[in-house]
Short mmCIF file of the C-alpha atoms (twelve columns), coordinates in Angstrom:
data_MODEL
# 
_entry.id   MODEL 
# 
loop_
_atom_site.group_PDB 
_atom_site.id 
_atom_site.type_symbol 
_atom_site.label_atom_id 
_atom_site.label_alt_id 
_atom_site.label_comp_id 
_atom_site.label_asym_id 
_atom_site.label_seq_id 
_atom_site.Cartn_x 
_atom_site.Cartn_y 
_atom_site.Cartn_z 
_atom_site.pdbx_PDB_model_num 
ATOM 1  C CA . UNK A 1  41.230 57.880 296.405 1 
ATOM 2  C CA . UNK A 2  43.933 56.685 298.700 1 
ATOM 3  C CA . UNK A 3  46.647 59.048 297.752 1 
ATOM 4  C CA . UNK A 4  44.728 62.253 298.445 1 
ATOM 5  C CA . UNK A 5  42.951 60.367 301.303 1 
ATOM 6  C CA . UNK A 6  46.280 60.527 303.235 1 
ATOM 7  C CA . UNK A 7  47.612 63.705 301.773 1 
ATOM 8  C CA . UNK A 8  44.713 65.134 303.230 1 
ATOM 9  C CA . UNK A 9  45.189 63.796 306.363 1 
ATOM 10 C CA . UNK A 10 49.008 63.868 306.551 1 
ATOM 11 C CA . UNK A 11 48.565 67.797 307.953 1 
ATOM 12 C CA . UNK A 12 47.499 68.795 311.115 1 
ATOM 13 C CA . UNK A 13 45.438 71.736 310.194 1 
ATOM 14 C CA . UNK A 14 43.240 69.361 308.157 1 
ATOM 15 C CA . UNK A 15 43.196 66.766 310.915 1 
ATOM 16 C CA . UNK A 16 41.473 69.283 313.396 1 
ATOM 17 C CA . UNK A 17 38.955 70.963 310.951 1 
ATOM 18 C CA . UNK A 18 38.124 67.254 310.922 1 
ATOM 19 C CA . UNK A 19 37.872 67.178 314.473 1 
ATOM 20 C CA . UNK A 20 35.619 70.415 314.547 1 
ATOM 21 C CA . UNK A 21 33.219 68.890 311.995 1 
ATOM 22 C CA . UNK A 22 33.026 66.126 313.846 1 
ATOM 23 C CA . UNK A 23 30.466 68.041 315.942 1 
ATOM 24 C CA . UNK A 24 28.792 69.818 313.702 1 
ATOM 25 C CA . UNK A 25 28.671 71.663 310.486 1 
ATOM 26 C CA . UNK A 26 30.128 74.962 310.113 1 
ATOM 27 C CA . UNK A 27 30.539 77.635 308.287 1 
ATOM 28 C CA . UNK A 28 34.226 79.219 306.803 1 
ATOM 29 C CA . UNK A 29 34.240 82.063 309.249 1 
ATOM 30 C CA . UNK A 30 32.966 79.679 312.179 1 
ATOM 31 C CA . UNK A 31 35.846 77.314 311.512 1 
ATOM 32 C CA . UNK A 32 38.202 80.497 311.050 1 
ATOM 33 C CA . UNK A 33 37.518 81.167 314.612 1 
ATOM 34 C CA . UNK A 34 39.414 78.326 315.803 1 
ATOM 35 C CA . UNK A 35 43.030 78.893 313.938 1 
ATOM 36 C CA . UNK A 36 45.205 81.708 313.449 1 
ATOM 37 C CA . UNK A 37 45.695 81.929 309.517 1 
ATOM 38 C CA . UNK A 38 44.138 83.416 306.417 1 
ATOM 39 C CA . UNK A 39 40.579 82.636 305.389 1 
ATOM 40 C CA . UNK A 40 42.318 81.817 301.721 1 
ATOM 41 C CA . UNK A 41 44.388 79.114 303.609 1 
ATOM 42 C CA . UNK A 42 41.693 77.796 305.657 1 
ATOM 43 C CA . UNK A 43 39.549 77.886 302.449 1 
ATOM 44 C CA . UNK A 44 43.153 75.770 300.776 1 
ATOM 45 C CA . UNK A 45 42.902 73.155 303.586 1 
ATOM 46 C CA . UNK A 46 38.758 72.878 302.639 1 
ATOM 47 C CA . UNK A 47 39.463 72.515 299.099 1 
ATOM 48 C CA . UNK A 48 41.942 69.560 299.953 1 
ATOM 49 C CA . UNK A 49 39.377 67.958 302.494 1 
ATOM 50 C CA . UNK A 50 36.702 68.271 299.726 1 
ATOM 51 C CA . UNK A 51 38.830 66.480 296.977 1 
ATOM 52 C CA . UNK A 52 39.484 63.872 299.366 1 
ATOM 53 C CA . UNK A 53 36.098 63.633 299.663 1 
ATOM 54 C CA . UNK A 54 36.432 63.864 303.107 1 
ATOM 55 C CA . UNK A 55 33.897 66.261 303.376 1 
ATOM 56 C CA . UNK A 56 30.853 67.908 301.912 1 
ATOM 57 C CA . UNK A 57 29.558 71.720 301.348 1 
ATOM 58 C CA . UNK A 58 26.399 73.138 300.741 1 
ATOM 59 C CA . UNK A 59 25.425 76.517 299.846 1 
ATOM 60 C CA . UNK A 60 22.919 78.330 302.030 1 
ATOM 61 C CA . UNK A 61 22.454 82.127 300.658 1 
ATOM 62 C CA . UNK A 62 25.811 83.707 300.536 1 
ATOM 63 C CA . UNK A 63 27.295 81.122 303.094 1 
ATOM 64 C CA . UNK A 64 28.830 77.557 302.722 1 
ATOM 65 C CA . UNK A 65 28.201 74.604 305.348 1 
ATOM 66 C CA . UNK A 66 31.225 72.091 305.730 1 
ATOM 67 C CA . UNK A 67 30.371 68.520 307.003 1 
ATOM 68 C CA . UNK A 68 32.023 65.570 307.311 1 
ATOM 69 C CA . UNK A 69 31.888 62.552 304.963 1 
ATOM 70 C CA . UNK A 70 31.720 59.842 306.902 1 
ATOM 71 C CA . UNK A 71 31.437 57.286 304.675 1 
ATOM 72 C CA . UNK A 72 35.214 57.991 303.202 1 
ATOM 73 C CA . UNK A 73 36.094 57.334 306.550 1 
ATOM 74 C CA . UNK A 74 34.879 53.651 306.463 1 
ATOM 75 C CA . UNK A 75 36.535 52.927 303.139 1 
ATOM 76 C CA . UNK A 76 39.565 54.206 304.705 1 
ATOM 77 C CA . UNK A 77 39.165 52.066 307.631 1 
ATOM 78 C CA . UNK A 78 38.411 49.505 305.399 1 
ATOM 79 C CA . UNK A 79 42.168 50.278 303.486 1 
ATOM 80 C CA . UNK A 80 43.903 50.630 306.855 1 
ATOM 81 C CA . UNK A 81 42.334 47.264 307.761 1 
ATOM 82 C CA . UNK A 82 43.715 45.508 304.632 1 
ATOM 83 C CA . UNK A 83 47.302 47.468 304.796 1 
ATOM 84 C CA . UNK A 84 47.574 45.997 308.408 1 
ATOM 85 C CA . UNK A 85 45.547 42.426 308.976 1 
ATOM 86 C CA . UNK A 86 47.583 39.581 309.108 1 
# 
């Protein structure tokens, strides 16, 4: 979990579809709106969030929902916590 934790998080792209879900949930072409690349890499940077489990999709029709997982982000709090105490 750790390794692909940070990979995922190691690129700022990743970090601010983060930040977007943070909000709310949102669709592909929602999130699209807010960078300037190809759906296929935004859909990349998704797939690399997901195995991270960072976050989570749902189907609704022909659309997918993105949300954040935030209970990764407490075991990874929980890892930083360790790395660091003492």
């Amino acid at each position: 979990m750790e390794h692909s934790l940070f990979k995922a998080l190691a690129d700022g792209s990743r970090r601010k579809i983060l930040t977007l879900l943070k909000e709310r949930e949102m669709s592909v072409s929602e999130l699209q709106e807010h960078f300037q690349m190809a759906q296929a890499s935004l859909s990349h940077h998704l797939d690399i969030l997901k195995r991270a489990n960072l976050v989570r999709s749902r189907r609704e029709g022909q659309f997918i929902f993105y949300e954040i997982n935030t209970s990764v982000f407490e075991e990874a709090a929980a890892v930083l916590y360790e790395l660091f105490s003492k």
